[in-house]
N, C-alpha and C positions, 0 to 999 in steps of 0.2 A: 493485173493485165499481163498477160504472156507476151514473149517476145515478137510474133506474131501481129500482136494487137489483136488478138480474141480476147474476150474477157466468158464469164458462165452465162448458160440461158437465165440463171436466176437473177445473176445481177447486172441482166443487159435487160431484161422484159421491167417494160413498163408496168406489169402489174401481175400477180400470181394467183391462179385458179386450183386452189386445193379438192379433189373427189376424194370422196370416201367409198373406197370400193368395199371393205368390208361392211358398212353402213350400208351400199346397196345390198349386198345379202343379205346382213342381218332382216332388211325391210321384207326383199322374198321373204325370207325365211317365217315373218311372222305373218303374210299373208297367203300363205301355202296352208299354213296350219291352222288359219280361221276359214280358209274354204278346204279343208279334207273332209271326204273322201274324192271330194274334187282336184283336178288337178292344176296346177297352177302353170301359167307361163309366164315368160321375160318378154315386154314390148322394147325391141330397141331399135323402131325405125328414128329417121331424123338424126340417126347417129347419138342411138339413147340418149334423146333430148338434146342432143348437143353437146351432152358430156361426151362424146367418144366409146363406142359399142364396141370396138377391139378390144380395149384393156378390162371388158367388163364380161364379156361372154362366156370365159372359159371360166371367172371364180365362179358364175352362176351357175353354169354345168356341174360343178364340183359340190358345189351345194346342193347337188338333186335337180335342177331346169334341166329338161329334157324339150319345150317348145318354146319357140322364137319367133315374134314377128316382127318384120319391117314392112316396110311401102314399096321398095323398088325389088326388081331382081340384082341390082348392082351392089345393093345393099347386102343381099344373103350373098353374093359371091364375094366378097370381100372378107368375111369369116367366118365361111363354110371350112376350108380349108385348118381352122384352127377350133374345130367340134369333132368329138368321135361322130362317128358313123350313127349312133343311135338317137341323135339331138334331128330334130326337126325342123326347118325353117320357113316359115309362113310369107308368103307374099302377095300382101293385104291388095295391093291396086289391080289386080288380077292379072289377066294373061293378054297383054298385048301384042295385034296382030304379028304374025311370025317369031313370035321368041320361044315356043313350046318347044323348041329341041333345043334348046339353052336351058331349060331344066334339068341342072344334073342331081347325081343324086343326093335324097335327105331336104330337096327344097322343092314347095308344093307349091300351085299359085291355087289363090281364094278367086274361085270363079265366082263372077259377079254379074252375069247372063246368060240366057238360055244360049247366046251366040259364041260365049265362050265356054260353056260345056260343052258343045256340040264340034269347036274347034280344038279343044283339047283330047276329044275324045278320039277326033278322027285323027290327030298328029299320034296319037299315044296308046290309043284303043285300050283305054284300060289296066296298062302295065304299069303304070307311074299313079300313084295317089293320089288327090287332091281335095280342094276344102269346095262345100257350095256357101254362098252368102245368101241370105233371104233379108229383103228389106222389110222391115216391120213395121216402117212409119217417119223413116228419119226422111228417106227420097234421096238418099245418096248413092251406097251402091248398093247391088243386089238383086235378086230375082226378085220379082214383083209377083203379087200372087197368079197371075194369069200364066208367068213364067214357069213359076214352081208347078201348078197343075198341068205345065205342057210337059216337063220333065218327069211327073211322076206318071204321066199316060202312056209314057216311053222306057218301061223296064232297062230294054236293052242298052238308051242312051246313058240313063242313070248309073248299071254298073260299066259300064265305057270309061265313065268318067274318071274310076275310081275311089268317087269321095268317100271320107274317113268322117269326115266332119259337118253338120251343119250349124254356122253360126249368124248372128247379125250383131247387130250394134245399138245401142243403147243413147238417146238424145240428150235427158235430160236428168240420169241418173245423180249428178252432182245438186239438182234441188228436189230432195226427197218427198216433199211437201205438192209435188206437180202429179196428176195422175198419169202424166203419159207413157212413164216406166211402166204400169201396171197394166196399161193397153198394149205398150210392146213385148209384155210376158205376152200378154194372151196372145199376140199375132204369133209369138215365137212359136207357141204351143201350138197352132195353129199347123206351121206351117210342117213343125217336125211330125204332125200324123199325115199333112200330105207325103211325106218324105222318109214314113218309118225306118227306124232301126239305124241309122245315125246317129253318134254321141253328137251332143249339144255343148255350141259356146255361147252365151250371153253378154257374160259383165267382165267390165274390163275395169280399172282402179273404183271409179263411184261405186259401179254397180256391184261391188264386192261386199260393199256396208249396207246394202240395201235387206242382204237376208240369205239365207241357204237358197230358196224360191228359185233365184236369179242365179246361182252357182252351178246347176246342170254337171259336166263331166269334165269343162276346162273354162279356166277362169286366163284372163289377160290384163294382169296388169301392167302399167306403164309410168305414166308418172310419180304414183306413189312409190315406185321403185326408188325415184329419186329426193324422193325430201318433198314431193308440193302434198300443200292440201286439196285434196280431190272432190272433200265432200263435208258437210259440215258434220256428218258419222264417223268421219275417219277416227280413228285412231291409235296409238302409237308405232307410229311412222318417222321418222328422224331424219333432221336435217343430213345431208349429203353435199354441200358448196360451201366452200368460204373461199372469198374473192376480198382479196387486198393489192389496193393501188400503190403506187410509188408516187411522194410528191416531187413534182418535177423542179419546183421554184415555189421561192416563200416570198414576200412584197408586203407593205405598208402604202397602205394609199390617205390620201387626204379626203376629209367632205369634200362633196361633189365630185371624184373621182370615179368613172363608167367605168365597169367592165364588161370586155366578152362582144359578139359581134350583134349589133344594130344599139347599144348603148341600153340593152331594155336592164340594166339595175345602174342606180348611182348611190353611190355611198351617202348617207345623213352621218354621218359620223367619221371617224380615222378608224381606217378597219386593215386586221392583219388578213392576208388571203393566202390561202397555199395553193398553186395550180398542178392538177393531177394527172398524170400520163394515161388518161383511156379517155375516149368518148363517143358516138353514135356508130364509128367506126368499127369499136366492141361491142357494140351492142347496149353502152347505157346511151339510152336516147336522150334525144333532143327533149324530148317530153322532161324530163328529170331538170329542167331549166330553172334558176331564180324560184328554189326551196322545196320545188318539187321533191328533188333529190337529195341524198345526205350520206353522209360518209362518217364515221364515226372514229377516233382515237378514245382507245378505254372506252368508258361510259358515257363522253364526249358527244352529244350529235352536232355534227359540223355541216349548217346546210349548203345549199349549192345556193351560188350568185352569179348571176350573166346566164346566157346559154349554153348547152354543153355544145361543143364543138366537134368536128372531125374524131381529133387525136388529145382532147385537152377538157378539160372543167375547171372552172375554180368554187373551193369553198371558203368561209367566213369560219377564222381559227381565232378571233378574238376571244372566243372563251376561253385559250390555253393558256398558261402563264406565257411570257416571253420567254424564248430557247427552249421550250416544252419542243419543236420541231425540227429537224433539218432536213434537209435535202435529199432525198434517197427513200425518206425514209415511209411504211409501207400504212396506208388506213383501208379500214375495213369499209366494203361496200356489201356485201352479203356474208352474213356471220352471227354468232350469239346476239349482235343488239339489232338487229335486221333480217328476216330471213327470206328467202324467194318470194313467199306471200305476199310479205310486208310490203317490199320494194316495187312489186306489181300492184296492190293494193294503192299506193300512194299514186299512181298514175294512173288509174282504172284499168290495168288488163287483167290479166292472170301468171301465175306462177311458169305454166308452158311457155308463154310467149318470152318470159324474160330469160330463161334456160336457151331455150334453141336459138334466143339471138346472139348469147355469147360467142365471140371472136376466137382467133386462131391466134392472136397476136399475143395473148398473156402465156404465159410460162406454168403449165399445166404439171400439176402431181396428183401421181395416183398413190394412195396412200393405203 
């Protein structure tokens, strides 16, 4: 501790979040070259997954990204400023009403209506580029076909707009076994002869394993970016998190001793517990309660007992020797014996959802 009373972010944070920035390249990098002559992009709305899109944008330019998408325009304003001039940024939720003169430049918005092509067109008349989206089947966003045939009736609306791109979105490309990926080829195909002469986006992480078919002129991936499984095709793709906790306090309780709030575990036996500085608060949920959850020391799985709480968990370390732990000291929640999958798995979500709910409180390195 300094005289101050500061002590380091490392050893005041309750628990440390390691990224692997070069891992996220590496991952582009081998998904670039399983869709060339296609081209690839970097998905980092949500704040790449939650890892943090600042610290990750410019190695991925350096590595060849030249397109970027996010969700918001606050999003691409926030590191635009830290892309050359030649990098791209996509802004997937389209063009809400009055922000078209907030598009500066190198950031496009994905119009996703005939009412926002016809608003962009007439704020911009054509000087500024943008993306149209065609919905193919999901019902989310996008021109619908009546939309598209209104805009393809309309030459002069069309080059108004700008667009460089037409793309859409993909439902169900992570269960290959579904036909509706190959229904939303054909609407895609569909929609780019209403709309000649536009490069085509399709496939974004799943849809990338599904075949060349699906890869058209720009590919967008996003998750696999970061270490999840996307698709049960995927592959080699590499872990990108490791998340180690701090134990806050170690204990020995008696049979019959409850822990954790509403008394839902009591001990059968004399059980050691270590209680660990994160909980729903970070993002491991509630869900993760009495074994759901587990935290691992070495090869160790150490399950959860009681509920996880706010700022807190406890797990059951009766399998370590005695003094195997003290205080401080750091267990693995996502890592070699666990990995994003896994720990979504054991609670039914998915790998996304565990990623974007991590917390601002653990002590982040980018590595």
């Amino acid at each position: 501790m300094s005289a101050s009373g500061n002590v380091s972010g490392v050893a005041a944070a309750g628990g440390i979040l390691t990224i692997g920035v070069e891992t996220v390249v590496a991952n582009w990098k081998s998904l670039a070259a399983r869709v060339a002559p296609a081209r690839s992009a970097a998905v980092v709305k949500a704040d790449a997954y939650g890892l943090g899109a600042v610290p990750l944008v410019r190695p991925l330019y350096d590595a060849g990204c030249r397109d970027f998408f996010v969700i918001a325009l606050s999003e691409a304003e926030a590191f635009r400023p830290l892309l050359p001039s030649d990098a791209a940024i996509y802004v997937l939720n389209g063009l809400l009403p009055g922000t078209a003169a907030a598009y500066g430049d190198g950031i496009l918005p994905v119009l996703n209506s005939l009412a926002q092509c016809r608003a962009w067109a007439e704020a911009r008349r054509g000087s500024r580029p943008s993306v149209i989206q065609v919905d193919t089947g999901m019902s989310r966003l996008g021109l619908d076909v009546a939309e598209q045939q209104a805009l393809a009736s309309d030459p002069g609306l069309l080059s108004a707009t700008g667009a460089r791109l037409i793309m859409s979105h993909l439902a169900c490309a992570d269960e290959p076994d579904k036909p509706a990926s190959g229904e939303q080829l054909a609407a895609f195909g569909a929609a780019r002869e209403r709309l000649p002469g536009l490069p085509g986006s399709l496939a974004a992480s799943s849809g990338i394993f599904l075949g060349a078919d699906y890869h058209f002129d720009l590919c967008r991936p996003g998750a696999s970016l970061y270490g999840i499984e996307t698709s049960p095709l995927a592959t080699g793709i590499k872990s990108v998190v490791d998340l180690r906790v701090r134990v806050a306090q170690l204990r020995e309780i008696e049979a019959g001793t409850s822990v954790g709030y509403g008394y839902t575990f009591r001990a059968s036996r004399t059980t050691r517990l270590a209680t660990l500085a994160t909980g729903y608060a970070d993002g491991w949920w509630r869900r993760f309660s009495n074994g759901a959850g587990a935290a691992y020391f070495g090869d160790t799985r150490l399950p959860s007992i009681g509920r996880v709480s706010m700022d807190s968990f406890s797990v059951d370390v009766s399998a370590l020797p005695a003094g195997t732990l003290a205080e401080g000291d750091l267990l693995e929640l996502i890592g070699p014996h666990q990995s994003v999958d896994d720990v979504a798995r054991a609670v039914g979500t998915i790998g996304y959802e565990v990623l974007t709910a991590l917390g601002h409180r653990y002590h982040r390195i980018y590595r």
